[in-house]
C-alpha positions in Angstrom: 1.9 31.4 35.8 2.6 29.1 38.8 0.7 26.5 37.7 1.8 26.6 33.9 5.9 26.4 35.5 4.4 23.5 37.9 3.1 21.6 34.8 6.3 21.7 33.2 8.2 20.9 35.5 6.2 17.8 36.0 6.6 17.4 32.5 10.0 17.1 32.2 10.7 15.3 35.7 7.9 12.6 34.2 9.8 12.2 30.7 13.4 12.0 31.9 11.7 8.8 34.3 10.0 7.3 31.5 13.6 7.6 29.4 15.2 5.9 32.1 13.0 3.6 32.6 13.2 2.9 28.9 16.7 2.6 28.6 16.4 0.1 31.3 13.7 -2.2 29.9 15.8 -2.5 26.8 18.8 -4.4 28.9 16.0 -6.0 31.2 12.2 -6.0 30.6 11.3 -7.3 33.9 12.2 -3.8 34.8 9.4 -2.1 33.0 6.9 -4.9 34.7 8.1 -4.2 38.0 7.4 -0.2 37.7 4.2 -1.2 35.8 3.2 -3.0 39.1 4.2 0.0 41.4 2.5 2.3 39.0 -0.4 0.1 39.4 -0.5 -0.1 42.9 -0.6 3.2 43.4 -3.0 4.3 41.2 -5.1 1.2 42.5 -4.6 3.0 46.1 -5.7 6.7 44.6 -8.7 4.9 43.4 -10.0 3.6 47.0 -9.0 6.8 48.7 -11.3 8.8 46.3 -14.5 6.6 48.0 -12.9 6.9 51.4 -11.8 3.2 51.6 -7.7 3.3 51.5 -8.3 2.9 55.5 -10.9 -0.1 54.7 -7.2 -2.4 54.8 -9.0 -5.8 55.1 -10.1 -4.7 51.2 -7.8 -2.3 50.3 -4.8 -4.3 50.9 -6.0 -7.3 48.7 -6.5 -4.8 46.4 -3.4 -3.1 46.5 -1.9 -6.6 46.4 -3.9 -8.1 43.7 -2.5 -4.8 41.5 0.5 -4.9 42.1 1.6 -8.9 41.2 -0.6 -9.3 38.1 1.9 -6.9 36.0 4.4 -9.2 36.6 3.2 -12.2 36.8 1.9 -12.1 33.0 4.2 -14.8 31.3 3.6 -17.0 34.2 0.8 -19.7 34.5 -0.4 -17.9 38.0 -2.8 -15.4 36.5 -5.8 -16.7 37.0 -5.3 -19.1 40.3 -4.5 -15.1 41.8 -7.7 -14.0 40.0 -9.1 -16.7 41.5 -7.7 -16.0 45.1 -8.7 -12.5 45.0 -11.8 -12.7 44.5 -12.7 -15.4 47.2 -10.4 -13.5 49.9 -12.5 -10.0 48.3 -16.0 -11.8 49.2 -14.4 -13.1 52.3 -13.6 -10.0 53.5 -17.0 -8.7 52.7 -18.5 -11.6 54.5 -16.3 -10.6 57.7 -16.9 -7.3 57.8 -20.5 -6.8 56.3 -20.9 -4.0 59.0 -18.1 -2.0 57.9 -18.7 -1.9 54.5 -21.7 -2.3 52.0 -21.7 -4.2 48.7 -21.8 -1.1 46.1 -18.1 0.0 48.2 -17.4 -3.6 47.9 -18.3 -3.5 44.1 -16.6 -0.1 43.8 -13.2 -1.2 45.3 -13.5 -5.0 43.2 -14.3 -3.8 39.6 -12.2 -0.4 39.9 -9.3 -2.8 40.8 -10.1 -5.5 38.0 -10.4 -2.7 35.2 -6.7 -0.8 36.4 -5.0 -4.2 36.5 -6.2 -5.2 33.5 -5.8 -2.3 32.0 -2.1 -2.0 33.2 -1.6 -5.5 32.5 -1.7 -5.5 29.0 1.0 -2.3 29.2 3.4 -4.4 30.9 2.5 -7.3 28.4 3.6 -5.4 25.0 6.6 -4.9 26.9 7.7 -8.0 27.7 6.3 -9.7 24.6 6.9 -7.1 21.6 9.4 -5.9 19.9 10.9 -3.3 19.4 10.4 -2.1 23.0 10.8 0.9 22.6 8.3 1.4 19.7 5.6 0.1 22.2 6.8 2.0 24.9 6.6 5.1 22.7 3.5 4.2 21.2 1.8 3.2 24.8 2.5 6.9 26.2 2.5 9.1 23.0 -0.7 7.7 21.0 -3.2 9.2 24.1 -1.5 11.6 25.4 -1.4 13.3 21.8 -4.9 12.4 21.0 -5.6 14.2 24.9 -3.1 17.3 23.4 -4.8 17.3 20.1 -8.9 17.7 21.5 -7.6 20.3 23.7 -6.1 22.8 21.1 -8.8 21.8 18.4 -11.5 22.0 21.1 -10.0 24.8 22.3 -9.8 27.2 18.9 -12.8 25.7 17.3 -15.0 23.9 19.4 -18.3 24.6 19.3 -20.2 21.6 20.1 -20.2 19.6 23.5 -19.3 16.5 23.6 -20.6 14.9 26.9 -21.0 18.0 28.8 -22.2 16.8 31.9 -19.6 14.5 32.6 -16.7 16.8 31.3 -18.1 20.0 30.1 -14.6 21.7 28.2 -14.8 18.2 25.8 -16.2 19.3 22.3 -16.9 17.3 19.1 -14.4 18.9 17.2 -12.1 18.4 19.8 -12.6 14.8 19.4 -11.9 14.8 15.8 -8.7 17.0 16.3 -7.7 14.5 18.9 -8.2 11.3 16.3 -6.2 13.7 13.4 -3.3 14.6 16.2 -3.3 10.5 17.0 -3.3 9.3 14.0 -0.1 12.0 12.8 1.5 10.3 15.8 1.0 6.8 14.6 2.2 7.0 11.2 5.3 9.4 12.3 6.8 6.9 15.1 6.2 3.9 12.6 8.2 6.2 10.0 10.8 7.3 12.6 11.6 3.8 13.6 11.6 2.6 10.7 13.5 5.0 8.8 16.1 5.8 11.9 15.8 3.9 15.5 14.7 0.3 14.2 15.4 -0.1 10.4 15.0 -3.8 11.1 12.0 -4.0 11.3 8.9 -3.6 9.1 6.4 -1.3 10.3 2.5 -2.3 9.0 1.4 1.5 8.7 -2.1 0.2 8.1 -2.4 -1.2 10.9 -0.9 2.1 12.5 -3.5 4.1 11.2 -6.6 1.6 12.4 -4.6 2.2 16.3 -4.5 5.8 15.7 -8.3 5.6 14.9 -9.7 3.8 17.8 -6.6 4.8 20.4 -8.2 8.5 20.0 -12.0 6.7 20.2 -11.1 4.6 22.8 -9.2 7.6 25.2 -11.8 9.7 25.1 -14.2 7.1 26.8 -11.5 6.3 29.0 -11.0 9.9 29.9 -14.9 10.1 30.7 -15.3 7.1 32.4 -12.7 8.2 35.0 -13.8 11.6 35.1 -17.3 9.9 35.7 -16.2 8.1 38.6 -14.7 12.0 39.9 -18.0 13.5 39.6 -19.7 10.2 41.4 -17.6 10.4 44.5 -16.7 14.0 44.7 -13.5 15.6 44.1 -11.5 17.1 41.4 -8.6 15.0 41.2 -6.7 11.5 42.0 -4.6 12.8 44.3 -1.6 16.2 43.9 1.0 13.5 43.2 1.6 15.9 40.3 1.7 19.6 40.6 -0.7 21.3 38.2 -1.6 17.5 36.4 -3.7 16.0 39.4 -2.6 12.1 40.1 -1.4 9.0 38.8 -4.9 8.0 37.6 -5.7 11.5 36.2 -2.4 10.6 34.0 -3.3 7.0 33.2 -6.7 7.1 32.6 -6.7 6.7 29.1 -3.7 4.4 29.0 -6.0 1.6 30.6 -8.5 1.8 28.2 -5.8 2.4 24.8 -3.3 -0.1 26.2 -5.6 -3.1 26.3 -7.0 -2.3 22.3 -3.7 -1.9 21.1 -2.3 -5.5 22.5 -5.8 -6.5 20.9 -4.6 -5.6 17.2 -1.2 -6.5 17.7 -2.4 -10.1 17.9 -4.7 -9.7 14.3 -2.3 -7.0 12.9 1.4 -6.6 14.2 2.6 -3.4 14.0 6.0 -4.2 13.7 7.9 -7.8 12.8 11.6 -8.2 11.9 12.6 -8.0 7.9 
């Protein structure tokens, strides 16, 4: 019962941020980058602590760094000379300190930082380049996080079948096609809410709705794994306790860095939403 009241709690406390933050982004997007980077960070941070190497600063603040500028530095022409910095101060560092740390940490702290960033990256980039915010900002959040609400009931009343048990043994098959039906729903009811009610301005390409509602759900569930993957590989349970009853940041955001990147992807082939 404790837990259950400390998830919704989080709950709540996590949506009222995200409205504000919302409401915000639509008078200045910068905003949205700038808590994109701090979100980034962190998790970034969660990530190195699970191997033991937050206190490892001569890589874990570069790291920490590196994750926290690239979400705002997007629309800038200083992505890649950062890239490129990063990675020579990275092998730099490993060069320095060869004693204190081995190349698979070294590899560990590099890649887990490239695939956040990147991942988080191409949040903050349908924010500041799509419109209507707050149809990307909805769709970002609500496309996994249904697909993740959607295996779990479906998985949970008929699932019979395991999906990848060894990695994460309460994942069934049928959850996985309840969470691409639940994904899909979402898809095709936010395109028909904005475009019936919060953005009638706008045409809404349902098609292409449908195709993200398809591989958002796929493309979750590996990101779900992959992280969970990592979990079983070094150890724990969680992230971090950052939120009661949900784990941390990265236990929230896991499929977000996967979904995020694929859905900026189709936007570019097939826009979800241009102005009438």
């Amino acid at each position: 019962m404790k837990s259950l009241k400390a998830r919704l709690l989080t709950a709540v406390v996590g949506i009222s941020i995200i409205l504000v933050l919302l409401f915000l982004g639509e008078i200045q997007p910068l905003v949205i980058a700038f808590a994109v980077a701090a979100v980034t960070a962190f998790m970034t941070g969660e990530y190195l602590h699970a191997n033991k190497l937050l206190k490892k600063y001569f890589i874990s603040v570069p790291c920490i760094l590196f994750a926290a500028v690239i979400p705002i530095v997007l629309n800038t022409g200083l992505v890649y000379p950062i890239i490129a910095v990063f990675m020579i101060v990275g092998f730099a560092m490993l060069i320095y300190n060869h004693k204190q740390i081995n190349y698979l940490d070294f590899a560990y702290a590099m890649f887990g930082t490239l695939l956040i960033t990147f991942g988080m990256s191409a949040f903050s980039a349908l924010c500041l380049n799509c419109k209507p915010l707050s149809f990307y900002f909805a769709t970002i959040f609500s496309l996994p996080w249904m697909a993740d609400a959607g295996g779990f009931f479906i998985g949970a009343s008929f699932g019979k079948h395991k999906l990848c048990p060894n990695v994460s043994p309460k994942k069934t098959v049928e959850g996985a096609v309840g969470g691409v039906i639940f994904c899909v729903l979402t898809a095709v009811v936010l395109g028909l809410l904005f475009a019936f009610v919060i953005a009638p301005e706008y045409k809404f390409n349902f098609v292409a709705l449908i195709i993200l509602g398809v591989v958002d759900a796929v493309v979750s569930i590996f990101g779900d794994l992959s992280f969970s993957l990592i979990k079983r590989s070094v150890g724990i349970k969680d992230y971090s306790s950052v939120f009661p009853g949900h784990g941390g940041m990265l236990d929230r955001f896991d499929s977000i860095i996967f979904t995020a990147p694929v859905m900026l992807a189709i936007n570019q082939f097939l826009p979800f939403a241009t102005v009438v």
